[in-house]
Each structure stands twice: as structure tokens, then as C-alpha cells.
C-alpha positions in Angstrom: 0.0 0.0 0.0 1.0 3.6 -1.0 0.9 6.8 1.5 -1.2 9.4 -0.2 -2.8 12.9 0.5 -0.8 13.4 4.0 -1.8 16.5 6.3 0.6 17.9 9.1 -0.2 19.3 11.7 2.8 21.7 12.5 2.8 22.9 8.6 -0.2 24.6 9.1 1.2 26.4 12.3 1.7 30.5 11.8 4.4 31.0 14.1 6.3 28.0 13.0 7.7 24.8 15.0 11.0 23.6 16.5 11.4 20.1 14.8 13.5 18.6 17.9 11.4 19.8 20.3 7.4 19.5 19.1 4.5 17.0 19.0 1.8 16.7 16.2 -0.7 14.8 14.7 -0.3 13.9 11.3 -3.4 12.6 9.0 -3.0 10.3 6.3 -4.9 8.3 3.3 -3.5 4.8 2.2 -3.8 3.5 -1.5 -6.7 1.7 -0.7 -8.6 4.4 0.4 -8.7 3.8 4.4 -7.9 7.2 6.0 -5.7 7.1 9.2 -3.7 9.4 12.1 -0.9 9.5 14.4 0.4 11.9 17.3 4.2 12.2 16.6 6.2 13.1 19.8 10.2 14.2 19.4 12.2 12.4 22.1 13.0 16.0 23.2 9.4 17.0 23.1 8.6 14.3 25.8 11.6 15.6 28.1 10.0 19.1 27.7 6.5 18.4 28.5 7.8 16.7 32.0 9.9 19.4 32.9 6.5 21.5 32.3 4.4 19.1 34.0 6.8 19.2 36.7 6.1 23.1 37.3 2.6 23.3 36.5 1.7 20.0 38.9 -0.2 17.9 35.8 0.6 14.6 36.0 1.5 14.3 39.5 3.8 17.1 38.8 5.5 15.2 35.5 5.9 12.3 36.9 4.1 10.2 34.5 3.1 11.0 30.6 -0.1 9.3 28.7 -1.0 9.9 25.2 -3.0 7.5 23.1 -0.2 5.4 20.8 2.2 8.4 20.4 4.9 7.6 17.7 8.0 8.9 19.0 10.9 10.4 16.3 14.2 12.1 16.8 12.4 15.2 14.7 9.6 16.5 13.4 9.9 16.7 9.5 7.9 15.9 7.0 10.5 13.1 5.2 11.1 11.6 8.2 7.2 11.3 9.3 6.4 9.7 5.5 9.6 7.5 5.8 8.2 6.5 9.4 4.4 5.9 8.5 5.7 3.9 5.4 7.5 2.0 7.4 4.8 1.1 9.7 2.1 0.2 6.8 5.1 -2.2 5.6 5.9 -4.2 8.6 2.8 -3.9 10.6 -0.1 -6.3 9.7 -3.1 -4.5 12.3 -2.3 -0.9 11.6 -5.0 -0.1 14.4 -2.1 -0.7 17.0 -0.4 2.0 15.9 -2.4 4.4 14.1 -6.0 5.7 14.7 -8.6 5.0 11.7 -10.5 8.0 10.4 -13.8 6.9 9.5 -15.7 8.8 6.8 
């Protein structure tokens, strides 16, 4: 199967984004027409939101972290997020356990 039509988040951002340090969801339609998404989380992005957590109390004051199957990448760029997904779709036979399906 072939990635196709891909939306990200953080391009659509007016002030910009720091790819080491950002998390976003991504939306994307598969050859055979089944449309999907994924929160992507930089390793550094994690780091940051504990050290907020940690300052702001949430999360018993960072020390714990939940997001629903967050795909975690060293940054946040477009190649690297196709090259990611692709991967995935290749290797993984029940997409569901890493992606969320968007139904129509």
C-alpha cells in the first residue's frame, strides 16, 4: 500500500515549530482508500513536556506521561514522518495498533 494525500499538523502552524522539540498529529490516506492518524512526539518533546508538568503539577507534577499510541521520532519533519508511516504500513499487519482509523 502507498501513502497518499498526508496533512501535518505543524505545517499549518503560523508562528512555526521547532522540529526537535514538538508534537503533532499527522493525518494520512493509504492507497486503498482507508484514512488514518498519528500523534508524533520528538524524544526532546517528551523531556519538555515533563519538565512543564513538573512546574505546572499535571501529571502528578510530571511524573508520568499518557498519550493514546504516540509515535516517537528524533524530529519533526515531514521526510522523516512519510519514511516513518511507510515504514509502519510495511511491517505492521493491524495498523489499528499503531495508528487511529479516520472513519468517513
Amino acid at each position: 500500500m502507498e501513502i497518499k494525500n498526508v496533512w501535518f499538523e505543524f505545517e499549518e502552524w503560523q508562528d512555526g515549530y521547532d522540529e526537535d522539540d514538538e508534537n503533532a498529529d499527522v493525518r494520512f490516506e493509504l492507497s486503498d482508500g482507508t484514512k488514518w492518524c498519528a500523534q508524533f512526539v520528538t524524544y526532546r518533546n517528551l523531556i519538555s513536556l515533563s519538565e512543564k508538568n513538573q512546574e505546572t503539577g499535571e501529571c502528578l507534577c510530571g511524573k508520568y506521561f499518557y498519550a493514546d499510541k504516540p509515535i516517537f521520532v528524533s524530529k519533526m519533519s515531514r521526510e522523516l514522518i512519510i519514511s516513518v508511516i511507510d515504514d509502519i504500513v510495511r511491517h505492521e499487519s493491524d495498523l489499528t495498533c499503531v495508528f487511529t482509523r479516520i472513519e468517513d
